[in-house]
C-alpha positions in Angstrom: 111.6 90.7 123.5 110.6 94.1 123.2 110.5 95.3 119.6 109.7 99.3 119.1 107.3 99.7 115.8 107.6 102.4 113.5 104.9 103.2 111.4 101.8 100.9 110.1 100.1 100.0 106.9 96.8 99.5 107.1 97.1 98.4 111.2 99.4 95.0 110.0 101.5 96.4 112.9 99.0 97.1 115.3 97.6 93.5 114.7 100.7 92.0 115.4 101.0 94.0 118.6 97.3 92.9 119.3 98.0 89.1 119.2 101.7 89.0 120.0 102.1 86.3 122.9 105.8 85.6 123.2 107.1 89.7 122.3 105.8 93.0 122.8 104.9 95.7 120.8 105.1 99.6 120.9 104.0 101.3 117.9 104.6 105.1 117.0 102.3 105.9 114.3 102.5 109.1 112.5 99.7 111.3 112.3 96.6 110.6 111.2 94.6 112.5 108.2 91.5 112.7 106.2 90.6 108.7 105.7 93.3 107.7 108.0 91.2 109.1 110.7 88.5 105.9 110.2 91.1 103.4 108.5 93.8 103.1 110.8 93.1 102.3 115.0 93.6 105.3 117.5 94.7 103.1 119.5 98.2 103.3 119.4 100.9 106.2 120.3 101.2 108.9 117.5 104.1 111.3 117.0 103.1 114.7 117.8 105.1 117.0 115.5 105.3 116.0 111.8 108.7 117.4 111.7 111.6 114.8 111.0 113.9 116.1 113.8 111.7 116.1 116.4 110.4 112.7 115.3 114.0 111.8 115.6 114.5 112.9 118.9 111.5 111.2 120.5 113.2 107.7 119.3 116.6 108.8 120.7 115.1 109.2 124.1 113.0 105.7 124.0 115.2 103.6 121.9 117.2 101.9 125.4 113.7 100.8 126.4 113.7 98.3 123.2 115.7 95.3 121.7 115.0 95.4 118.0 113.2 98.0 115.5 110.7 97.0 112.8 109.5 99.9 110.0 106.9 100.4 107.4 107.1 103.2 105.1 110.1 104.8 104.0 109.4 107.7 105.9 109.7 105.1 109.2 112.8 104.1 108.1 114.2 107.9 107.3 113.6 107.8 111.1 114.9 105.1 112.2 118.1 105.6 110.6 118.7 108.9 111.5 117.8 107.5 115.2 121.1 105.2 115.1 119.2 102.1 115.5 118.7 99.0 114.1 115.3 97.8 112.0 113.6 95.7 110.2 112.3 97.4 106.5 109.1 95.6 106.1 107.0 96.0 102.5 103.5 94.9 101.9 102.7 97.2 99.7 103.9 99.1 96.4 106.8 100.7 98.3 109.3 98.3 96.9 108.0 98.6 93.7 108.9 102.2 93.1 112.2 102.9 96.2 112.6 106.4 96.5 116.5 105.7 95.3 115.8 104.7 91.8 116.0 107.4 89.3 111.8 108.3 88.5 110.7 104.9 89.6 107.2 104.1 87.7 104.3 101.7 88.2 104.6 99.2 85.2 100.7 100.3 84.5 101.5 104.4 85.1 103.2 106.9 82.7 104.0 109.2 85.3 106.8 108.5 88.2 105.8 107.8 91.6 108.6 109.6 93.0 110.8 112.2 91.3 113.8 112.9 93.8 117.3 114.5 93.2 120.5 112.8 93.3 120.9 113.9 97.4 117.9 112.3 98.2 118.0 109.2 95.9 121.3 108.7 97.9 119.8 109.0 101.2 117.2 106.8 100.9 119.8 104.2 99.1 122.0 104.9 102.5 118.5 104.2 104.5 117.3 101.0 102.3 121.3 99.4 102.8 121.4 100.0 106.4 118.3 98.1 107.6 119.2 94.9 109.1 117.1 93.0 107.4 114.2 93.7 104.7 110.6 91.9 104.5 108.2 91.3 101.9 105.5 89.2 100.7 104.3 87.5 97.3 106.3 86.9 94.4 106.3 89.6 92.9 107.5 92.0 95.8 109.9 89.6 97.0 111.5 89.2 93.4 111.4 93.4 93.0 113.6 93.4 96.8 115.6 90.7 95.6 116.9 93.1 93.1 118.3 95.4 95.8 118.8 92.9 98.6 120.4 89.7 98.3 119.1 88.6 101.8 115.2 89.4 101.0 112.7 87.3 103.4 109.6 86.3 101.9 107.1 86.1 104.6 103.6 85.6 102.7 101.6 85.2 105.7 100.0 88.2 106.9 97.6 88.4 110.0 93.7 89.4 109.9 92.1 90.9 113.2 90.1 87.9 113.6 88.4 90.1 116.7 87.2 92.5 113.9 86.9 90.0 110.8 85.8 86.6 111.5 82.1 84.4 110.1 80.3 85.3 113.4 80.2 88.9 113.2 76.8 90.5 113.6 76.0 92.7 109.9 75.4 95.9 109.7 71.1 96.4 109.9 70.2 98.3 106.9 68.0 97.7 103.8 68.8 96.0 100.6 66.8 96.4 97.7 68.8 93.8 95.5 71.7 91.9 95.4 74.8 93.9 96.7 78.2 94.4 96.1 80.4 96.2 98.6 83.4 97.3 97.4 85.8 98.9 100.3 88.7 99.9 98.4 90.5 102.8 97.0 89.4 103.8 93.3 92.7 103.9 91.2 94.9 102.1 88.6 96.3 100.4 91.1 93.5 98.3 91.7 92.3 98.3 88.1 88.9 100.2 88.0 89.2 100.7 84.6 89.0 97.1 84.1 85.8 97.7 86.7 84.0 99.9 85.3 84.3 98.6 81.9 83.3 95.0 83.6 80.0 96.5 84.8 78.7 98.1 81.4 79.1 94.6 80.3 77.0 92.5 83.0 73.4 92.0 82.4 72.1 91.6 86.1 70.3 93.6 88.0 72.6 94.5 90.9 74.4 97.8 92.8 77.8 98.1 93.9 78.1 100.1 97.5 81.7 102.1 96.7 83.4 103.9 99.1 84.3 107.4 97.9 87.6 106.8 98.2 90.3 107.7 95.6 94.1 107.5 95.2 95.7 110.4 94.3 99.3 110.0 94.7 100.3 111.8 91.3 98.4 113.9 88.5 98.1 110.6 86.4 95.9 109.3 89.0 93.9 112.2 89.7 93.1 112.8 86.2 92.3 108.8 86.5 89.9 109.7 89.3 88.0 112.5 87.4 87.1 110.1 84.2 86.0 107.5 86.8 83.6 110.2 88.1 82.4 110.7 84.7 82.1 107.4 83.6 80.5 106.1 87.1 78.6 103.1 86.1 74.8 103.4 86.6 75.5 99.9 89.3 77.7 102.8 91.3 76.4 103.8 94.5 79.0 105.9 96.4 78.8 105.9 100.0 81.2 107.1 103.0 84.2 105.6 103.7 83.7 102.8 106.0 85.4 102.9 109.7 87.4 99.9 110.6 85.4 98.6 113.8 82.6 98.6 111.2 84.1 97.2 108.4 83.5 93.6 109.3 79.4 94.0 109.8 79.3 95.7 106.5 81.2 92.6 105.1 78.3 90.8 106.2 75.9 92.6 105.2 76.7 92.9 101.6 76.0 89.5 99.2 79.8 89.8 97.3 83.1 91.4 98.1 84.4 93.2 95.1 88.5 93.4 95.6 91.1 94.7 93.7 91.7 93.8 89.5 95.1 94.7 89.3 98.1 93.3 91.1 97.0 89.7 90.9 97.8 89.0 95.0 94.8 89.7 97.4 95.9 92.6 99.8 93.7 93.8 103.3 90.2 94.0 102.0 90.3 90.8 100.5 92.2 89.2 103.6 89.6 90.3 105.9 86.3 90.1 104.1 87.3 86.2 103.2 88.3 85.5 106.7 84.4 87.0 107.8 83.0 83.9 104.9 81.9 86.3 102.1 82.7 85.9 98.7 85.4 87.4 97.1 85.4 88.6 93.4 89.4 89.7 92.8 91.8 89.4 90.6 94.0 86.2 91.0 97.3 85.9 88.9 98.4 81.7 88.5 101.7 82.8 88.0 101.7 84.1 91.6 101.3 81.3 94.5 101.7 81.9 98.4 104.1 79.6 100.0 102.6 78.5 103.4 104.4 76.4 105.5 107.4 76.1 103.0 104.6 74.7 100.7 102.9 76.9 97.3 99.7 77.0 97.2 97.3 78.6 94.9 94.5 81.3 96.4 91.2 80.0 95.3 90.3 83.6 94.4 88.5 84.2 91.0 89.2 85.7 88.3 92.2 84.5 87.0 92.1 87.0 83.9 92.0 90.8 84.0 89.4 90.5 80.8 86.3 92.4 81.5 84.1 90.5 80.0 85.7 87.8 82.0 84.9 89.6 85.0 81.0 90.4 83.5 80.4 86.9 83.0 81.9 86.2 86.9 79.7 89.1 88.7 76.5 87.5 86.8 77.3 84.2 87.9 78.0 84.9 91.3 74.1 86.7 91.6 72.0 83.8 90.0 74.1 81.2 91.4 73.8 80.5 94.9 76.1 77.3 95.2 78.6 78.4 93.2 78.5 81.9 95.6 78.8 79.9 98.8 80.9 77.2 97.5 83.8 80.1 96.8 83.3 82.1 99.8 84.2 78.7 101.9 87.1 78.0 99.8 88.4 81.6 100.1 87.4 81.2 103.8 89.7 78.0 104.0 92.4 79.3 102.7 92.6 82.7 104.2 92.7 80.3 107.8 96.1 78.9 106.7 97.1 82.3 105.4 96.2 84.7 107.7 95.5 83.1 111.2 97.2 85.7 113.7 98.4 83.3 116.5 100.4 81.5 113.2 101.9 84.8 112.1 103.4 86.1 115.0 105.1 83.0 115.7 106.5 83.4 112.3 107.7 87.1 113.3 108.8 85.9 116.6 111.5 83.7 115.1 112.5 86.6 112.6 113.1 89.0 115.9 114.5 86.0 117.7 117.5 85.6 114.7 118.1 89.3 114.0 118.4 90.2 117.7 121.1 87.7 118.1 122.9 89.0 115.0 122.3 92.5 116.0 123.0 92.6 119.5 121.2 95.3 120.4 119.1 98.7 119.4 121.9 100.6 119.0 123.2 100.4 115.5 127.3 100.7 114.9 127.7 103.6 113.2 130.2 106.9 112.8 128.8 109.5 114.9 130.3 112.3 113.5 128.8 111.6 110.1 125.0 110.2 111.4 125.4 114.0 113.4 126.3 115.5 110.4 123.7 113.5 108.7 121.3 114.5 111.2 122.0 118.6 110.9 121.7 118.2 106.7 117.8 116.7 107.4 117.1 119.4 109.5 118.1 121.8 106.6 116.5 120.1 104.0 113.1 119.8 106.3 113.2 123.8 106.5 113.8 124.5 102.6 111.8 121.4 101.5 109.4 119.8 103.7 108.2 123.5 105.3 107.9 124.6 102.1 107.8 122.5 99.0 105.0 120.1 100.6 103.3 123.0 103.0 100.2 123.2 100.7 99.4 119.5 100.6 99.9 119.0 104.5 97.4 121.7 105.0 95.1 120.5 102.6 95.4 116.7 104.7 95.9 118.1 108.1 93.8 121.3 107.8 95.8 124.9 108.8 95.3 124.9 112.4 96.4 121.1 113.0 99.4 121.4 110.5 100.3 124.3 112.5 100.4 122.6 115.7 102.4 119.6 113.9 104.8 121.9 112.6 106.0 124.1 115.4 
């Protein structure tokens, strides 16, 4: 099978494509910006124009070459649609949380909308979202929020680590360390509760730094105003440093003495994945009402803590310094786990019978649809990029791509 990719979240495409045995693999990516640029792997194709239409048209003249789609992003599935072909939506992130198609969709812990789009657009995206021939998620509480929308959700909780980048044998990163060290390698936001971080450290009575990468999400003016009173309030255990390549990001794991992950969601997303599957410890945020099914079976991540207290989460970070044993006997539990979870050869076998069954139902790239009205479809995008996307979000794609390289992506 030969499965065209658009899109990737935080290179969960590009890993399947890297360990893929029994299907191949081409992924389009679009183009890369600001932390992007050390995040997510170069090597891959990117589109060359940031404009819909021409996006568009470099799938039309490819999509023969392929037997089935698969999408992340909404904006991978805008394309794919428009492209007349069939694909796979899948989610491993908050983009089913807040669909473009619901009316001012919200985070349950944010005040202010994720997206705020008019009735035409809502109804796009809706058109978009319905037409994908199957949708994927993971944990329970993504695969209950698509299970609103789709009856036919999958729940595929595996999810593979680059065990060429992440694994207990990797070589650390040579550089001093004064005292016990945290790394923490995530975003700052809500989203992965750093208020409940912050507060967490002013309660801990160790001596101890966090290594933070200065890295914030800013998706909405809730969250930047977020970001400026974490820069005020910065712990005096905060040690901001660079954002962390990806090739690197394993040596660093094993460098620092504890991974700090999210304390938010209550699931354990890239960062954790990885750093587990390298043998560190992982402090992060572990919901009991949420378990991974593995094999058909649930099973409870070993992951501590199970409460988003912060004294809770004090008393853990202390342990975790003066205790050795308990340190090590968590980071092999994590370690064991993450095996069963995220071994690649094991995922791609899952995804292989997903392609397999929605090729045969498909029959084909090409996705039955009117042509007059995906034309017509096709000519209103192209409209709405000049009034909207040329202008409304012209300002914030020079401020990610700079002028001259928005310029060239735009012509």
């Amino acid at each position: 099978m030969k499965i065209l990719a658009i899109g990737d979240t935080a290179d969960n495409i590009y890993t399947l494509q890297k360990f893929a045995k029994n299907f191949s693999i081409h992924l389009i990516n679009f183009p890369r910006k600001q932390a992007a640029l050390k995040t997510v792997s170069d090597n891959v194709e990117f589109f060359d124009s940031l404009l819909i239409h021409k996006q568009v048209k470099k799938i039309e003249q490819i999509k023969e070459e392929f037997d089935m789609c698969i999408v992340m992003s909404w904006a991978a599935a805008r394309i794919a649609y428009l492209a007349g072909i069939n694909y796979i939506m899948y989610f491993v992130g908050g983009d089913i949380m807040t669909p473009p198609f619901v009316k001012n969709a919200k985070l349950t812990y944010a005040k202010e909308a994720t997206n705020r789009f008019n009735f035409f657009e809502r109804n796009f995206y809706k058109r978009v979202f319905n037409s994908a021939i199957a949708c994927v998620t993971i944990t329970d509480e993504y695969f209950e929020q698509l299970k609103k929308f789709r009856k036919d959700a999958i729940r595929l909780d595996r999810i593979a680590v680059d065990t060429t980048l992440f694994n207990p044998n990797i070589e650390r990163m040579h550089l001093e360390k004064p005292k016990f060290t945290f790394l923490s390698a995530q975003r700052m936001g809500m989203e992965k509760g750093f208020d409940v971080i912050w507060k967490a450290l002013e309660l801990t009575k160790s001596d101890f730094r966090v290594l933070q990468v200065e890295w914030f999400i800013e998706k909405t003016n809730e969250e930047k105003i977020f970001k400026e009173k974490l820069i005020k309030t910065k712990p005096k255990q905060i040690e901001f440093i660079p954002i962390i390549k990806r090739t690197e990001l394993g040596k660093y794991f094993k460098y620092a003495d504890v991974i700090l992950g999210q304390m938010r969601v209550g699931a354990q997303g890239g960062i954790e994945r990885d750093a587990a599957y390298c043998k560190k410890t992982v402090i992060s945020f572990c919901d009991l009402n949420q378990q991974m099914n593995i094999d058909g079976k649930n099973i409870q991540p070993p992951f501590l803590p199970n409460s988003k207290n912060p004294q809770v989460l004090a008393d853990l970070l202390d342990r975790v310094v003066n205790d050795k044993k308990f340190c090590d006997e968590l980071a092999e539990k994590e370690y064991e786990y993450v095996k069963k979870l995220s071994n690649p050869e094991k995922v791609t076998l899952d995804w292989e019978k997903i392609f397999k069954k929605y090729l045969d139902k498909s029959n084909g790239i090409s996705r039955k649809v009117n042509p007059m009205k995906l034309k017509m479809e096709k000519r209103i995008a192209i409209i709405l990029e000049k009034i909207f996307y040329k202008r409304k979000y012209a300002s914030k794609n020079i401020e990610g791509w700079g002028k001259e390289k928005y310029k060239t992506l735009t012509q």
